[in-house]
C-alpha positions as a Markdown table, in Angstrom:
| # | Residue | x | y | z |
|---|---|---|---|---|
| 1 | Unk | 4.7 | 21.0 | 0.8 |
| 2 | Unk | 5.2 | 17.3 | -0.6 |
| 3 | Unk | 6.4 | 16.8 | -4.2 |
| 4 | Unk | 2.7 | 15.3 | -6.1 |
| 5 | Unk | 5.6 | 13.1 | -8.1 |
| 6 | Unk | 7.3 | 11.7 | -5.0 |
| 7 | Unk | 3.4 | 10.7 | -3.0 |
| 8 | Unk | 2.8 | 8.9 | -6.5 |
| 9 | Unk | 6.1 | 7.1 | -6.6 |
| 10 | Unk | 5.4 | 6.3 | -2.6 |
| 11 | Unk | 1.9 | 5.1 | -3.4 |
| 12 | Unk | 3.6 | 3.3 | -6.4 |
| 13 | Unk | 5.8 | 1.4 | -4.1 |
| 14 | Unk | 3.0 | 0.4 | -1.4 |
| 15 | Unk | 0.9 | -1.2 | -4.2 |
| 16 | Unk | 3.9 | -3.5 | -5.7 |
| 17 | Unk | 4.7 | -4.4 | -1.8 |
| 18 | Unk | 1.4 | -5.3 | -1.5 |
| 19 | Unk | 1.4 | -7.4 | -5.1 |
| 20 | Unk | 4.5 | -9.2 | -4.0 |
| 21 | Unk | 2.8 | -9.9 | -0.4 |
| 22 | Unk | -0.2 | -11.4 | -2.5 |
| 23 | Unk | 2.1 | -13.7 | -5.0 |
| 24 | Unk | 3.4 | -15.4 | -1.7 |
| 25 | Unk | -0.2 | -15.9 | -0.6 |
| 26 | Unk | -0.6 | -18.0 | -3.5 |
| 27 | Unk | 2.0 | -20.5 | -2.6 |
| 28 | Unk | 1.1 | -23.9 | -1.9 |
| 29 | Unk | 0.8 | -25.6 | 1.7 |
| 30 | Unk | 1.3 | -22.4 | 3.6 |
| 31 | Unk | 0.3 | -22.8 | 7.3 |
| 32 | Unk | -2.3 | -20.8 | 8.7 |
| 33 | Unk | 0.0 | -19.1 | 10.6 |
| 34 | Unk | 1.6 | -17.9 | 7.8 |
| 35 | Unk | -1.4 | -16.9 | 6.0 |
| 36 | Unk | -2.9 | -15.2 | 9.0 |
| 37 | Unk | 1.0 | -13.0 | 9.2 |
| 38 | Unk | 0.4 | -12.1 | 5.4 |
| 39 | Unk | -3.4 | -11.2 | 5.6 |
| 40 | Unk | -2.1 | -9.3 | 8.7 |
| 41 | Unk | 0.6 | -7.2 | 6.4 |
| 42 | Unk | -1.9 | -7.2 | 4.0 |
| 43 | Unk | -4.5 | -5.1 | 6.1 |
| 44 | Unk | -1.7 | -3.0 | 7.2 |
| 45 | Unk | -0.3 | -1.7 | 3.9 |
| 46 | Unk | -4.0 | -1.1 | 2.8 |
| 47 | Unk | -4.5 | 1.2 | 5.5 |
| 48 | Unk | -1.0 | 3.0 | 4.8 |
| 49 | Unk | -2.2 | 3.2 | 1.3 |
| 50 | Unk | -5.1 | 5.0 | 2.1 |
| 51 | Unk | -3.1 | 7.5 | 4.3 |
| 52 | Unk | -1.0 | 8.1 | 1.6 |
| 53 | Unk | -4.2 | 8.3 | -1.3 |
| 54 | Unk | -5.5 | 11.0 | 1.0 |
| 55 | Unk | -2.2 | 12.7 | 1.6 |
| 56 | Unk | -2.4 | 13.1 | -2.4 |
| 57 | Unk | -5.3 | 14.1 | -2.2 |
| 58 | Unk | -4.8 | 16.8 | -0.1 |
| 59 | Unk | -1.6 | 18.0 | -2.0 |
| 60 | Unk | -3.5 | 18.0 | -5.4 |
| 61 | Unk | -6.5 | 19.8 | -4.1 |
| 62 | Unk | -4.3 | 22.2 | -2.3 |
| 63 | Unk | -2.3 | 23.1 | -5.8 |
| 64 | Unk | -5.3 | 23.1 | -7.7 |
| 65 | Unk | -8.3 | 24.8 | -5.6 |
């Protein structure tokens, strides 16, 4: 069984990866290339977020019936 604390400290981590990610999307005169590779990490932390959201999930609902 996964520690609740240590999927929330994971999660925790994804989202502030995906904040700093962001930041550098706001910088000026980025090419589109550069863009496209952060839209493209972007998409892919999302998804690993939701893997871990339902990976909580599971471990919450499985302590708690």
């Amino acid at each position: 069984m996964t520690d609740v604390r240590q999927l929330f400290a994971d999660l925790t981590c994804a989202i502030e990866d995906l904040h700093g990610i962001a930041v550098e999307g706001q910088a000026p005169n980025l090419s589109p290339d550069i863009q496209l590779c952060l839209l493209t990490s972007i998409s892919a932390g999302l998804n690993s977020m939701c893997g871990l959201v339902t990976r909580l999930t599971n471990t919450v609902s499985e302590l708690h019936p």
